[in-house]
PAZAPA-4460 file (N, C-alpha, C; in steps of 0.05 Angstrom, whole numbers, plus 32768, in hexadecimal, padded with zeros to 4 digits):
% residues 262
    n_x    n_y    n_z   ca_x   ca_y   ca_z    c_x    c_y    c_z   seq   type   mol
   7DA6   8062   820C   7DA9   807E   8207   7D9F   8084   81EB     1      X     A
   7D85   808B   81EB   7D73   8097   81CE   7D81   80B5   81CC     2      X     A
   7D94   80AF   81AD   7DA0   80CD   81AC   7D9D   80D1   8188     3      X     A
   7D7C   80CB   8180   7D7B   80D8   816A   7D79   80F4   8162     4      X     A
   7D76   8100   8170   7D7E   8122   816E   7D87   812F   818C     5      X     A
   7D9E   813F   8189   7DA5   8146   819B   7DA8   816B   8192     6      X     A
   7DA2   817A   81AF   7DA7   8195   81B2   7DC0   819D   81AA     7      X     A
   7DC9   81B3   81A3   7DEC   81B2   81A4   7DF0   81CD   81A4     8      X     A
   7DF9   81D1   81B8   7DF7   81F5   81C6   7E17   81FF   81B8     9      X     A
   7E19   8211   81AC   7E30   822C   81A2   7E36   8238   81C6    10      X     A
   7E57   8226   81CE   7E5B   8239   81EA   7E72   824A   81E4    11      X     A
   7E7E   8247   81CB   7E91   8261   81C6   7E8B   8272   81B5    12      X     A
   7E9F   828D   81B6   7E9A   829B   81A5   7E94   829E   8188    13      X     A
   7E9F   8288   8176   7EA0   8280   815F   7E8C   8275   8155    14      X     A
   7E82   827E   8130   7E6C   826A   812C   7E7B   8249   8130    15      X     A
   7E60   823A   8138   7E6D   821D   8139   7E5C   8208   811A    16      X     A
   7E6B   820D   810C   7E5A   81F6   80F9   7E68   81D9   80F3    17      X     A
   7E55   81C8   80ED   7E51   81A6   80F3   7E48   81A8   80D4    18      X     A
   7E5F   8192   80D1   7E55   8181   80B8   7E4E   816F   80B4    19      X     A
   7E46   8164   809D   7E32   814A   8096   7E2E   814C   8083    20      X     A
   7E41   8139   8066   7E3B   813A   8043   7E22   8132   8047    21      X     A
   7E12   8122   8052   7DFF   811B   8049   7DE9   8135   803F    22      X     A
   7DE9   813D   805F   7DCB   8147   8061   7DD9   8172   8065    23      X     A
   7DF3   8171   805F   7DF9   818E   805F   7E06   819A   8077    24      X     A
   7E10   81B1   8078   7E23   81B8   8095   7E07   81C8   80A2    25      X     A
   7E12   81D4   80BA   7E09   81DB   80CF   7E0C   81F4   80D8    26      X     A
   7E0D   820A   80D8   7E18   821E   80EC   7E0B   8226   80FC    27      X     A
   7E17   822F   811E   7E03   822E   812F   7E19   824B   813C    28      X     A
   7E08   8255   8140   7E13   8278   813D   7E21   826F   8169    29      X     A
   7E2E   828C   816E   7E37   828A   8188   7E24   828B   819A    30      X     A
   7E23   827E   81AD   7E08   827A   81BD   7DEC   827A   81C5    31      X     A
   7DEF   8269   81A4   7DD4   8259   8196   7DD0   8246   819D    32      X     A
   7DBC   8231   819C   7DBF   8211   819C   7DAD   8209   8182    33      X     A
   7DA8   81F4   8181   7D9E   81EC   816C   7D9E   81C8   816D    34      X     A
   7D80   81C1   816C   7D77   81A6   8168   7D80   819A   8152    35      X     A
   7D8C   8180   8154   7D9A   817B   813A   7D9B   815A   813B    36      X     A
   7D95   8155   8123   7D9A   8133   811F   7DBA   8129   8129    37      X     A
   7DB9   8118   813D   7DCC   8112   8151   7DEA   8108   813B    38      X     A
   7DDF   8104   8122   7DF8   8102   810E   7E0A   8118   8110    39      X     A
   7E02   812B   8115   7E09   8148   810F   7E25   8147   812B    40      X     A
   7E22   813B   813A   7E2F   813B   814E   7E42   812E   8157    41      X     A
   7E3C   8117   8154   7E49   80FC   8151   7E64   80F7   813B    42      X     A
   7E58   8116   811D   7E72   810F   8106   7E89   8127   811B    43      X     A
   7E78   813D   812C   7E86   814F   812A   7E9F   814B   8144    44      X     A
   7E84   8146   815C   7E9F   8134   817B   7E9A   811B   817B    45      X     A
   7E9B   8103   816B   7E9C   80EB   8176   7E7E   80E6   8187    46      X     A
   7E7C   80CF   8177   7E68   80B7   8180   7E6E   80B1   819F    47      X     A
   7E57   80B9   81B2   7E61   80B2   81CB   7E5E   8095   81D2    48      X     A
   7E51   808C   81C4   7E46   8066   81C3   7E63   8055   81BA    49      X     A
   7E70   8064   81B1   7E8D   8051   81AB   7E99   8050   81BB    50      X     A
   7EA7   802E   81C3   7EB0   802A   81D8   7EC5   801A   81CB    51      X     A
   7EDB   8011   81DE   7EF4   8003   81D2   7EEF   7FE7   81DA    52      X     A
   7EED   7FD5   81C6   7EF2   7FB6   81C5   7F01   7FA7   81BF    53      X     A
   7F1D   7F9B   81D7   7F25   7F90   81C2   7F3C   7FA2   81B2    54      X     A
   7F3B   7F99   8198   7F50   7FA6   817D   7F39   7FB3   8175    55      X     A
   7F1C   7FB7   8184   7F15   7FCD   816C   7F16   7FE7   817F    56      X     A
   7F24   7FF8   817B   7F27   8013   818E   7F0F   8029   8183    57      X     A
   7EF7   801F   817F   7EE4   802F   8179   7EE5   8050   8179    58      X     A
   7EE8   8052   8198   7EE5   806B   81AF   7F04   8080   81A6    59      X     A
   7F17   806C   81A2   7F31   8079   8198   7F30   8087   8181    60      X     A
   7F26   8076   8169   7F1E   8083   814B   7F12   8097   814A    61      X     A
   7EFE   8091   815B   7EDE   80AB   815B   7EEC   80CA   8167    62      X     A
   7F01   80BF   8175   7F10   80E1   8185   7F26   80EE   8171    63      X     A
   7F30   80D6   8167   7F41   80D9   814E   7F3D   80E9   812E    64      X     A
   7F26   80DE   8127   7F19   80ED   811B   7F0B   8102   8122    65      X     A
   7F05   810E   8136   7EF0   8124   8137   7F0D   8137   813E    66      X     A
   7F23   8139   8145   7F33   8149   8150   7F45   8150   812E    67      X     A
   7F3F   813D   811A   7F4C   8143   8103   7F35   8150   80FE    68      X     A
   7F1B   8149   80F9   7F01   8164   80E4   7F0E   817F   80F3    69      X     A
   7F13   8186   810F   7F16   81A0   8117   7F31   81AE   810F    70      X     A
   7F43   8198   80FB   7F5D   81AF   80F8   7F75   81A1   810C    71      X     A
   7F79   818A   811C   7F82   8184   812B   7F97   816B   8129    72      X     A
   7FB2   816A   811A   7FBC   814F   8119   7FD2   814E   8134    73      X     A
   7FD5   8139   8138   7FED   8133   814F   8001   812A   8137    74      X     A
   8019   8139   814F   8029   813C   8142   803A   814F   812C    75      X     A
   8022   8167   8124   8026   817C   8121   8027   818E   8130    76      X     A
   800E   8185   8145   800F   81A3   8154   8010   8196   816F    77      X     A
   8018   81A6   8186   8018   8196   81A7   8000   8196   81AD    78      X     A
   7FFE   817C   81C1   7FDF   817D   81CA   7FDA   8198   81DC    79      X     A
   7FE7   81A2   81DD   7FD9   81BA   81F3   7FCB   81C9   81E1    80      X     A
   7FCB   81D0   81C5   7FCA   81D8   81B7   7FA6   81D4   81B2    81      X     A
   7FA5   81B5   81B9   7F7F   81B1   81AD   7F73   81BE   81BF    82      X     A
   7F73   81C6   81E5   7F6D   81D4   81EB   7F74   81EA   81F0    83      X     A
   7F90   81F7   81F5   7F99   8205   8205   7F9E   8222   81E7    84      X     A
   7F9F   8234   8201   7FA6   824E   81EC   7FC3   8259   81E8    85      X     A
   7FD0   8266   81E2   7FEB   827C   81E8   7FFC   825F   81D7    86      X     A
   7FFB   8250   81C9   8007   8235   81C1   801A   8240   81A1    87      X     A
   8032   8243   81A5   803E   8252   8183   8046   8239   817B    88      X     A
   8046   822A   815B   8055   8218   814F   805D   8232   8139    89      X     A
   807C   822B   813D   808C   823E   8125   8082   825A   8124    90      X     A
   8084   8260   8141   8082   8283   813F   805A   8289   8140    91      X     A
   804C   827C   812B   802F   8278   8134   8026   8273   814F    92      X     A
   800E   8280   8159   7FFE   8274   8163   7FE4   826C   815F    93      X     A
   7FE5   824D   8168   7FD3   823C   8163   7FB9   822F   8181    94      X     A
   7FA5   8226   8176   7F98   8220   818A   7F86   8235   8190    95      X     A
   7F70   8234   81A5   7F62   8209   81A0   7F57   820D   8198    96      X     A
   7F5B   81EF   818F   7F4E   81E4   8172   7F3B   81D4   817E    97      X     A
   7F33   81D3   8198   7F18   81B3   819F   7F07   81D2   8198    98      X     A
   7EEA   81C8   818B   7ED1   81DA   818F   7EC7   81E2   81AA    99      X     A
   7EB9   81F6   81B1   7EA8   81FD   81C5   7E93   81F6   81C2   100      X     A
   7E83   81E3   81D1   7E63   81D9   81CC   7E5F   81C4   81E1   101      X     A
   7E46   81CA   81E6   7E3E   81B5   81FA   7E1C   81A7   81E7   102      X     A
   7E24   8188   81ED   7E08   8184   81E2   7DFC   8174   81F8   103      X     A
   7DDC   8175   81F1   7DCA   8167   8202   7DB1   8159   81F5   104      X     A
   7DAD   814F   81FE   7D8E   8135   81F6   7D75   8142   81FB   105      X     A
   7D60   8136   81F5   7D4A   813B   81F3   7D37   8150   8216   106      X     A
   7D4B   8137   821B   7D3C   813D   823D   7D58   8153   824C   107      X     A
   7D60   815A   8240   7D75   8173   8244   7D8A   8163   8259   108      X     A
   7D93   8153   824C   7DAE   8141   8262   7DBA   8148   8255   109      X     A
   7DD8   8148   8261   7DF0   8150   8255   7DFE   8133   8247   110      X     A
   7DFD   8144   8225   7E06   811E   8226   7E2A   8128   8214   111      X     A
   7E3D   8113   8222   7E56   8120   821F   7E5F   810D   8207   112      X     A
   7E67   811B   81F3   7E70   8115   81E0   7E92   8100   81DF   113      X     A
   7E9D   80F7   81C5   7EBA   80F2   81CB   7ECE   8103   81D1   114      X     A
   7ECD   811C   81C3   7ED7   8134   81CB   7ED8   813D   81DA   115      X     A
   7EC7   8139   81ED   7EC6   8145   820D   7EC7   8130   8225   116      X     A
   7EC9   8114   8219   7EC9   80FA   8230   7ED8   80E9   821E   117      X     A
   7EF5   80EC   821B   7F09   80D9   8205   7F10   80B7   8215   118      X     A
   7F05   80B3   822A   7F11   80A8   823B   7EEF   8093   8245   119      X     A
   7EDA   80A6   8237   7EC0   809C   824A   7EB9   809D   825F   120      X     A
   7ECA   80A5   8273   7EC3   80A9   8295   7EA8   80B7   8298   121      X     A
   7EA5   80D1   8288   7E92   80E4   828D   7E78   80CE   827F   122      X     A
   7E79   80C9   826E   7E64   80B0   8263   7E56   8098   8275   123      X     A
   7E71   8093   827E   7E6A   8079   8292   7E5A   8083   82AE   124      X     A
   7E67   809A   82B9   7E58   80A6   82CC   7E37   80A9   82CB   125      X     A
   7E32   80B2   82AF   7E13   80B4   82AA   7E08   80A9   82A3   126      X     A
   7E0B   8093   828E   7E03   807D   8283   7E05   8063   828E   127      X     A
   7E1C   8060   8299   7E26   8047   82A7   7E3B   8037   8290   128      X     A
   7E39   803F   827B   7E4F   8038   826D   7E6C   8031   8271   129      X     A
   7E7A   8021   8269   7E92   8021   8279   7EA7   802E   8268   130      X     A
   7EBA   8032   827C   7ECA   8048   8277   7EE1   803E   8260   131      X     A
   7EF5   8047   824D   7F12   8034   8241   7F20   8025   825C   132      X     A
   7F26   802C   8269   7F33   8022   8283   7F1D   7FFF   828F   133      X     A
   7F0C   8004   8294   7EF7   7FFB   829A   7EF7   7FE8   8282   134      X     A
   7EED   7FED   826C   7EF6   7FDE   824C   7F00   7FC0   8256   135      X     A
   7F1E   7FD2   8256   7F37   7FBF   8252   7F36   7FAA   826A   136      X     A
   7F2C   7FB1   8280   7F2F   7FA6   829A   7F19   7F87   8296   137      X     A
   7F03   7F94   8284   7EEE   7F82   828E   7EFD   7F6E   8273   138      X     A
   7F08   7F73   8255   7F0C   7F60   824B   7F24   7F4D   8251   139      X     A
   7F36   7F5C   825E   7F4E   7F4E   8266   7F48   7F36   8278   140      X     A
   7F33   7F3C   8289   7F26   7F31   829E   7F17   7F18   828F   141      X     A
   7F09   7F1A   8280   7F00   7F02   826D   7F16   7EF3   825C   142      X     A
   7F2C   7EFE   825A   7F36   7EF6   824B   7F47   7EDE   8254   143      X     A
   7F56   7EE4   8275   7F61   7ED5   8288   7F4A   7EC1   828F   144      X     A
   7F2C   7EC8   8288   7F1F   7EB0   8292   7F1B   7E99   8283   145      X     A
   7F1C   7EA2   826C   7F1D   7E89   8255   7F36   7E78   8252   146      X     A
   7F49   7E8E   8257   7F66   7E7E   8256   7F67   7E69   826D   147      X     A
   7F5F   7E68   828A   7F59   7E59   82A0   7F48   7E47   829B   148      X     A
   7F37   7E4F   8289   7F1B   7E39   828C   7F2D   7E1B   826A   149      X     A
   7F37   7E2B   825F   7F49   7E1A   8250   7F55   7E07   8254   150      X     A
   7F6B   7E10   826C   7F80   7E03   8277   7F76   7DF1   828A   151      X     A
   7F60   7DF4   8297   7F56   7DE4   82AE   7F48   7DC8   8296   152      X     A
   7F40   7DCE   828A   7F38   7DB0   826D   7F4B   7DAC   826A   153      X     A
   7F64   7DB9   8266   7F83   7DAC   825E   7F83   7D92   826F   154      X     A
   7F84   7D9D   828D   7F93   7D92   829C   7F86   7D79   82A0   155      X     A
   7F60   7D7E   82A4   7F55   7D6E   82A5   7F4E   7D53   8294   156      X     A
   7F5D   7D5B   827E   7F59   7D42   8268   7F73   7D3E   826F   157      X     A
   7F8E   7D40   826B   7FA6   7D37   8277   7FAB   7D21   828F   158      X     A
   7F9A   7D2B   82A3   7F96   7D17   82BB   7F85   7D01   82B1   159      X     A
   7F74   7D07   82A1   7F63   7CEE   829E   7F6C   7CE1   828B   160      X     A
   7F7F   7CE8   827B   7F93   7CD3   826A   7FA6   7CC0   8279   161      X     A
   7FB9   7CCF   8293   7FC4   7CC8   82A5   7FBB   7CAB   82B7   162      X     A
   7FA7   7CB6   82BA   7F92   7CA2   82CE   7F8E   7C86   82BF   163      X     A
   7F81   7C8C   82A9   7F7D   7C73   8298   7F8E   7C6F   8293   164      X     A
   7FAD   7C6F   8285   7FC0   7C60   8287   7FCD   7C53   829D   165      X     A
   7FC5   7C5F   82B7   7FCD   7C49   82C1   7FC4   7C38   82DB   166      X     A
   7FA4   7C35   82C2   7F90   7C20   82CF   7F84   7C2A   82EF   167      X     A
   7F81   7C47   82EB   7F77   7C55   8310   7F53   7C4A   830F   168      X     A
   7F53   7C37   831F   7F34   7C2B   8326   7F20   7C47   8321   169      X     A
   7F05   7C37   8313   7EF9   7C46   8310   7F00   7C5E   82F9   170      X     A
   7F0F   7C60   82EE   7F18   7C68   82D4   7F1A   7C55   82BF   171      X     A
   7F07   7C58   82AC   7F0D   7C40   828A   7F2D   7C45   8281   172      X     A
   7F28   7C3A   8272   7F43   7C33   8261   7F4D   7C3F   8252   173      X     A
   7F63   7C42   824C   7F70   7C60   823E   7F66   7C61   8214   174      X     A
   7F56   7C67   820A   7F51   7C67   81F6   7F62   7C55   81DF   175      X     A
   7F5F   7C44   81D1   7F69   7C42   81BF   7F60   7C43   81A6   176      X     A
   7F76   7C54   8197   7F6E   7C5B   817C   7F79   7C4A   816A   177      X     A
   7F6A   7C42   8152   7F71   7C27   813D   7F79   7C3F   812E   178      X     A
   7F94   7C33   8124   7F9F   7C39   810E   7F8D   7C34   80F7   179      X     A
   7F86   7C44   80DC   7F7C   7C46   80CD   7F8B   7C32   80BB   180      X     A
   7F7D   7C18   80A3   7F95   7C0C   8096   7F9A   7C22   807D   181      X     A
   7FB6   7C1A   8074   7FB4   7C32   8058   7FAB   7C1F   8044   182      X     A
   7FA4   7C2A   8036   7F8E   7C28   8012   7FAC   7C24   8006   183      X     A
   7FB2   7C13   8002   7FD1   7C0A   7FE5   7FBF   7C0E   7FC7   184      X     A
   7FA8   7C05   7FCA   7F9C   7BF9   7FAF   7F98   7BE8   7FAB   185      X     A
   7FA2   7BD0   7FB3   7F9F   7BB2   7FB1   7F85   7BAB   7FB4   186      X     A
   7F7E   7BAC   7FBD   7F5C   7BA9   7FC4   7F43   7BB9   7FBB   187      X     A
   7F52   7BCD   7FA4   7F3E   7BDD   7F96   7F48   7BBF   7F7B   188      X     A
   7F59   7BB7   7F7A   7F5E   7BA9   7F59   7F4F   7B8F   7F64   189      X     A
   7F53   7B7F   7F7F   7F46   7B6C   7F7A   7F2A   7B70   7F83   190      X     A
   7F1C   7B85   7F8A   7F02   7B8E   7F7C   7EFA   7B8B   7F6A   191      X     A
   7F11   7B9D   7F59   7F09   7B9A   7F3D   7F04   7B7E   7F2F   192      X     A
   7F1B   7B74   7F31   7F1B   7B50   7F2D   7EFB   7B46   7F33   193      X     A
   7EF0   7B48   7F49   7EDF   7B39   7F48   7EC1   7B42   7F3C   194      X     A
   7EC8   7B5F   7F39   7EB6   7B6F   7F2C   7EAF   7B5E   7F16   195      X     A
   7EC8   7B5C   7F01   7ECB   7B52   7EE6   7EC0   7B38   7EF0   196      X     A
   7EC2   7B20   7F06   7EBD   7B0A   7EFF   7E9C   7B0B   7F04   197      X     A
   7E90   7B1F   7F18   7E76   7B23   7F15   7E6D   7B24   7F02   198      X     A
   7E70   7B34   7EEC   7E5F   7B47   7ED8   7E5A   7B2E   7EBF   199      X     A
   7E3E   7B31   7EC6   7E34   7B20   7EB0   7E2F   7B31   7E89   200      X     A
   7E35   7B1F   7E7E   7E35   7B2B   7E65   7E17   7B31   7E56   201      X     A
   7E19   7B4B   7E51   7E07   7B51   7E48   7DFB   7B48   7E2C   202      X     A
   7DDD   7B42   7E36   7DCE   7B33   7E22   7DD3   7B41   7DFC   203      X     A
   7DCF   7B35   7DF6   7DD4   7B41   7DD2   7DC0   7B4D   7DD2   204      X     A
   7DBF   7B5D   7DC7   7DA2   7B78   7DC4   7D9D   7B6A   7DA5   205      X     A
   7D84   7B65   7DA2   7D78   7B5D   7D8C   7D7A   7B74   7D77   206      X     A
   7D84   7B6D   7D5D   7D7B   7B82   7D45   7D67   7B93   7D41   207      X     A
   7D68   7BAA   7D42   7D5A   7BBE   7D3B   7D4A   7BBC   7D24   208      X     A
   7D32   7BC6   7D22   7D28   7BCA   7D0C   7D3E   7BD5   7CEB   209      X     A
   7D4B   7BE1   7D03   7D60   7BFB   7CE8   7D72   7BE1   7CD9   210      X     A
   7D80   7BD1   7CF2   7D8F   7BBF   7CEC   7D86   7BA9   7CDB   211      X     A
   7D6B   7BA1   7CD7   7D63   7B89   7CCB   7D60   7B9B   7CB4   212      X     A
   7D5C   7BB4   7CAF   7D50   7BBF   7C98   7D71   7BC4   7C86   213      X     A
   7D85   7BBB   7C8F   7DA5   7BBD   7C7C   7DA8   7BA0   7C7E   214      X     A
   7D9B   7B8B   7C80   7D9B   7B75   7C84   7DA3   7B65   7C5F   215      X     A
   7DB2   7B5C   7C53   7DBA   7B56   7C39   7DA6   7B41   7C2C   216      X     A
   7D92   7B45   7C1B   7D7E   7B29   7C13   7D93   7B21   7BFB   217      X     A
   7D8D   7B03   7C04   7D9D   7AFA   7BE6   7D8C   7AFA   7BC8   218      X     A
   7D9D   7AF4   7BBE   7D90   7AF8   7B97   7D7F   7ADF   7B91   219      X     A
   7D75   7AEE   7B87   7D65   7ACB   7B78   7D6D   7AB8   7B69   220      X     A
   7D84   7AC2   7B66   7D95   7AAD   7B57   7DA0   7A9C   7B6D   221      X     A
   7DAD   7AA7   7B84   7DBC   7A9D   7B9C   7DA6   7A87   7BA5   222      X     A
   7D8E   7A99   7BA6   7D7A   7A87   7BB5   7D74   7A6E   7BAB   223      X     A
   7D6D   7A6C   7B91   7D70   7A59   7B82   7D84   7A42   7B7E   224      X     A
   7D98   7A4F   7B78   7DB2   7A38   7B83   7DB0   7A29   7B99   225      X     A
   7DB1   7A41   7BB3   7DB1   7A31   7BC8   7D97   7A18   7BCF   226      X     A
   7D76   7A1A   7BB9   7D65   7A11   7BC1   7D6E   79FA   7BA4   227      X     A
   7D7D   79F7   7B9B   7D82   79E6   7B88   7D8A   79C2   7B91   228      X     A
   7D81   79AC   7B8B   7D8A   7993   7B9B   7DA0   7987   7B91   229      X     A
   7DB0   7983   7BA2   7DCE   797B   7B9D   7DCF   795D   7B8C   230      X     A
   7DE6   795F   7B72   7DE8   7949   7B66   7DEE   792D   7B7A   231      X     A
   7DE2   7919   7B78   7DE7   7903   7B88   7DFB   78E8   7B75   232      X     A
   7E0C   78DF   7B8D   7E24   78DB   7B76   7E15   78B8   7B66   233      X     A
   7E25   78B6   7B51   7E14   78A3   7B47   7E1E   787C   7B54   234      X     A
   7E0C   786C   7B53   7E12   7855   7B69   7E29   784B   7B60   235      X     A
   7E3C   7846   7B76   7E4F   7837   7B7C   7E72   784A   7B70   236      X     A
   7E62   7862   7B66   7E78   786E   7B5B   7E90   7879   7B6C   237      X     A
   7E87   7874   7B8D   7E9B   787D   7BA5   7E9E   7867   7BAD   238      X     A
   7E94   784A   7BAE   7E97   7836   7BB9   7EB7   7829   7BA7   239      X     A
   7ED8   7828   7BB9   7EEC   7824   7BAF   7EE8   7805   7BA4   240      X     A
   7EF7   77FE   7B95   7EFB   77E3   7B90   7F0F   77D6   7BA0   241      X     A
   7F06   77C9   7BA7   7F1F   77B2   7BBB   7F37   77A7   7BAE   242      X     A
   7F48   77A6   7BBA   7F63   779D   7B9F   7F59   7781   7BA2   243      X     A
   7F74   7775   7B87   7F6E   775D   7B87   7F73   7746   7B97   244      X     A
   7F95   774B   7BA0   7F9D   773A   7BAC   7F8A   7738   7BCE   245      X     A
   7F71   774B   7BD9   7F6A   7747   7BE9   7F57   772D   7BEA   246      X     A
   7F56   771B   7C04   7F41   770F   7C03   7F28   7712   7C07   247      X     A
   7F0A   7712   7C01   7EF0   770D   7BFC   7EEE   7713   7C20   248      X     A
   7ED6   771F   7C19   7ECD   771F   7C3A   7EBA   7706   7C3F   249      X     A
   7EC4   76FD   7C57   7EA9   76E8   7C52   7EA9   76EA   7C78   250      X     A
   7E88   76D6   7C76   7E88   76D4   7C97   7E9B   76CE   7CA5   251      X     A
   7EB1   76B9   7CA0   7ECA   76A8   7CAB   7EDD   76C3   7CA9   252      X     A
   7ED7   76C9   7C9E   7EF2   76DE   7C9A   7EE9   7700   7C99   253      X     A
   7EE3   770A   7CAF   7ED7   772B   7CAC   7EF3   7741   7CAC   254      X     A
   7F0C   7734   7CA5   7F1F   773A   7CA9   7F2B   7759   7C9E   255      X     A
   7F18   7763   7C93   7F1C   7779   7C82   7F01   7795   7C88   256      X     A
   7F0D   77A3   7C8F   7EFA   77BE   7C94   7EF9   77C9   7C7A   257      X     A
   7F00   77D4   7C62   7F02   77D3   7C4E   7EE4   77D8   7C4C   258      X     A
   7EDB   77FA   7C40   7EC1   77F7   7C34   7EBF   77ED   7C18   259      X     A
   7EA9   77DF   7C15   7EA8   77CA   7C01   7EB2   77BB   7BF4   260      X     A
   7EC2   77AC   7C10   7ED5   7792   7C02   7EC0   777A   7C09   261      X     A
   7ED6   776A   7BF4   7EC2   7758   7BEC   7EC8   7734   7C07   262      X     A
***
């Protein structure tokens, strides 16, 4: 249904004007019509494309709001009141408050607004659209089928747990699941343990240029000392004397370890 501009015929007495912040109101004098960007229509009776899904009551909102733009809350006033005439609240009379107007499409079809088809029947009739009644029927209807198509996998994995437990030929074996072991930690430390006995020690990093350059030279005096040749003691001055009462070393008698006995 291409409904970027629709006709919108003045069928009562009253001017009828349509609003729209965007683009400005409307007035369409008493039994005028006037071509109009299909916004114009849609803010004033409801979007006829809205349909109820579900929790989103599209079609409900769209009637809801167009009956409040005209002046219309429930609950203040009786519904006889949105159409009907001779209607007093508190001594007033009130009503009606629905607009007079019929709109149409390009190709001059009658196309029925929310205001005038709250229910969609008149919609569905011409479009094929389905009706709120129709709505609810077709999702309820899906909805019982998923719940069935659910339960039938219930049942079907149930029996086949059944079966395999208790060994029905031609059925495998009833699954078994390994317990997962738990992680204590013990085995992250003797990881670790062997980590440490792996790890080879790292090579010495040779001295830096920077490092040999704080490197301490000795004095020349040190140097000197140290290159100096050590007094050598004078002969026989460490060699002890043997007491006296010892006897003489001789070949017959090596009886004495004694350095330089005699």
């Amino acid at each position: 249904m291409n409904l970027d501009l629709l006709r919108v015929v003045n069928t009562g007495d009253k001017p009828l004007i349509l609003r729209h912040d965007g683009k400005g109101d409307v007035t369409i004098e008493p039994g005028r019509n006037r071509i109009l960007l299909a916004e114009y229509a849609y803010i004033s009776f409801g979007d006829p494309r809205a349909i109820n899904a579900g929790k989103d009551k599209a079609r409900e909102v769209e009637f809801k709001n167009a009956r409040t733009l005209w002046g219309y809350y429930p609950g203040v006033y009786p519904e006889a009141a949105w159409e009907g005439t001779g209607v007093t609240v508190e001594g007033d009379e009130v009503g009606p408050f629905k607009p007079q107007y019929e709109c149409y499409d390009m190709d001059d079809q009658r196309v029925f607004m929310v205001l005038d088809d709250p229910d969609g029947s008149l919609t569905a009739a011409a479009t094929g659209m389905p009706t709120l009644e129709q709505s609810d029927a077709i999702e309820q209807a899906a909805l019982h089928a998923q719940i069935a198509a659910q339960q039938r996998q219930i049942d079907e994995l149930r029996n086949l747990i059944l079966m395999r437990e208790e060994n029905v030929p031609g059925v495998g074996p009833a699954p078994q699941f390994e317990v997962p072991d738990v992680d204590l930690g013990e085995e992250d430390d003797d990881e670790d343990e062997d980590d440490d006995e792996e790890e080879e020690p790292e090579p010495e990093s040779k001295p830096t240029a920077k490092a040999k350059a704080k490197t301490v030279m000795p004095t020349k005096k040190a140097a000197a000392k140290r290159a100096a040749p050590k007094a050598q003691p004078k002969p026989g001055a460490e060699i002890p004397k043997a007491p006296d009462n010892e006897p003489p070393v001789t070949a017959d008698n090596p009886g004495t370890t004694r350095v330089g006995g005699r």
